[in-house]
C-alpha positions, 0 to 999 in steps of 0.5 A, a space after each residue: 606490731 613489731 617495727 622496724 628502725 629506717 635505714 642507717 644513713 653510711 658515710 664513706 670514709 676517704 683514706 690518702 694512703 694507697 696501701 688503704 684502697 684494699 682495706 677501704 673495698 673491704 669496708 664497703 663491702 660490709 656496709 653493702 651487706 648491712 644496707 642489704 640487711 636493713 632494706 631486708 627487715 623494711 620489706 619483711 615489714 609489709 609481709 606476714 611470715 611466709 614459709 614453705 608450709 604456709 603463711 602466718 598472720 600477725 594480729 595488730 590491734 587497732 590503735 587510736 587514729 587509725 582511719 579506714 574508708 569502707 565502700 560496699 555494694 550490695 544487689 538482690 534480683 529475685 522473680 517473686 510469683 504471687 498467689 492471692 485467692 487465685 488471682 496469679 503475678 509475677 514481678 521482676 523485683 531489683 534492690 540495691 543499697 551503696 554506702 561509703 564510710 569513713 571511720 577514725 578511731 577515738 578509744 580502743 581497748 585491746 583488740 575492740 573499738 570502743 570510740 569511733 568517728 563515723 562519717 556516712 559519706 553516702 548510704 543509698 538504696 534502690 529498688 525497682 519492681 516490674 522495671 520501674 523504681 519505686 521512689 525510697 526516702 533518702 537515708 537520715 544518716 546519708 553525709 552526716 558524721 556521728 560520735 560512737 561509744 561503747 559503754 556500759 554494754 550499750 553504744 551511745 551514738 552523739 553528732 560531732 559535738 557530743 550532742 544527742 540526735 535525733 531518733 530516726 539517725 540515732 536507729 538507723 546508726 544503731 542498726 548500721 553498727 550492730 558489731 560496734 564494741 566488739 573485737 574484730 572477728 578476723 583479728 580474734 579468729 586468725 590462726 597463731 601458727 601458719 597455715 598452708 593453702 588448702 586448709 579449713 581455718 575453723 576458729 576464723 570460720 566461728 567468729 565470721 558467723 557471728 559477724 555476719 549477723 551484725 552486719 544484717 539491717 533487718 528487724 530479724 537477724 538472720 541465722 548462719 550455718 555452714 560456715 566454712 573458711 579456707 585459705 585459698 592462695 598466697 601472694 607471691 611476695 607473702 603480703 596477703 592471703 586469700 580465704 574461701 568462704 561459704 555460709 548459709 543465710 536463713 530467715 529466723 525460725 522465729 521470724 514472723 514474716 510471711 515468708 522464709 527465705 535462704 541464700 547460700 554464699 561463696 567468694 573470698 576474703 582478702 586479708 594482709 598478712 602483716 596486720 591481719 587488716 581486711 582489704 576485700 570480700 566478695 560474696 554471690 548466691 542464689 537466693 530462693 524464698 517460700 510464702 508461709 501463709 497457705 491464704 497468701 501463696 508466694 514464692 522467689 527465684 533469684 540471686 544475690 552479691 555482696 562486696 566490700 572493700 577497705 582502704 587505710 
């Protein structure tokens, strides 16, 4: 990414003669013009280009060292009524899952990291059934710091030292990082030209689809359809850009859960202008789920939010 030199320190100059001063007013004047200019280019740093026909992105790859802190939130409510031989309930079910992560980049190779510090400086989940909660183990990867490293097609996760971990963390950073080793998907599906408020981004939309199934923990990855991308509004000073986004999450239709289940999202996504850099997503739906065992009827009502937030 282009960078801009800070500004020049100007010093005035003092001249004795009076048939000077006239001269000295016009020099003055020119150094204003050029703090102006110089103060130009450091604002225009923190912006992408913003025209009157829309906003264009700058793709800045990551670089080692960068350090970036994810906090995400995520909450399912659903009424699940069940059906077993005849024998009718229904229960009121609340799953909710935190995680605060911290990241510095060790190795980069274009626009993918490939070395990775990760530090979980909390990762919970609760859940309630009936108003009551049920009692989940602590997660193994909960204040811990691991070593991640893409190589050879496959991520190698090690503690801080480089030493092996044991299998129940290693899984669940696995599990956690499914995209690791991979280009960023909004660095790969931005736009090179600007584009206007209103319009549909189909390379972004692509390349979000095939990310939000990496962010799925469960054993299945779920399928994503319908995916659509639109900018939605522009800051006013050309810093960020807003994107609509909606997508389809399904079960697998080689799922062997007893169920199937699809929840339709809408919200936004919140990226800056001058390095492409994702500072916020928001998504919410319903969510409906049918039994797929005629011995073991069951079926859901609910909804479902998701929310992401990063700082660098």
């Amino acid at each position: 990414m282009r960078r801009f030199l800070p500004l020049f320190l100007i010093s005035s100059l003092a001249f004795a003669a009076c048939d000077k001063k006239a001269e000295d007013k016009k020099d003055d004047k020119k150094e204003e013009a050029k703090k102006d200019d110089k103060k130009g280019d450091k604002d225009d740093d923190k912006k992408g280009d913003k025209k009157e026909d829309g906003l264009a992105f700058k793709a800045k790859a990551p670089a080692v060292g960068d350090k970036v802190e994810e906090k995400e939130t995520s909450e399912m409510k659903m009424a699940l009524d069940i059906d077993a031989g005849g024998k009718k309930q229904t229960v009121d079910m609340t799953m909710n899952e935190s995680m605060v992560k911290k990241t510095e980049v060790l190795a980069v190779d274009g626009k993918a990291v490939t070395k990775e510090k990760v530090t979980y400086v909390e990762k919970k989940k609760t859940e309630t059934e009936g108003g009551k909660e049920k009692k989940k183990p602590k997660s193994p990867i909960d204040g811990k710091t691991y070593i991640l490293e893409a190589k050879d097609g496959k991520t190698l996760v090690t503690d801080e030292k480089g030493k092996k971990v044991p299998k129940d963390e290693e899984e669940a950073v696995l599990k956690a990082n499914r995209a690791f080793g991979k280009p960023d998907p909004v660095l790969t599906g931005l736009p090179d030209k600007a584009i206007k408020v209103g319009d549909k981004v189909e390379k972004l939309a692509k390349a979000l689809e095939e990310h939000f199934k990496d962010m799925d923990e469960s054993k299945e990855q779920p399928e994503i359809s319908d995916v659509e991308v639109k900018l939605e509004s522009i800051d006013k000073d050309g810093e960020a850009g807003v994107f609509t986004i909606q997508l389809t999450m399904s079960s697998p239709k080689s799922s062997k859960e007893p169920f199937s289940m699809k929840i339709p999202l809408k919200g936004t996504m919140k990226v800056r202008a001058k390095d492409g850099f994702t500072t916020e997503v928001n998504l919410k739906g319903p969510l409906t789920m049918e039994g797929t065992d005629p011995k073991f009827k069951l079926s859901a009502k609910g909804d479902m939010k998701l929310s992401i937030t990063n700082t660098q």
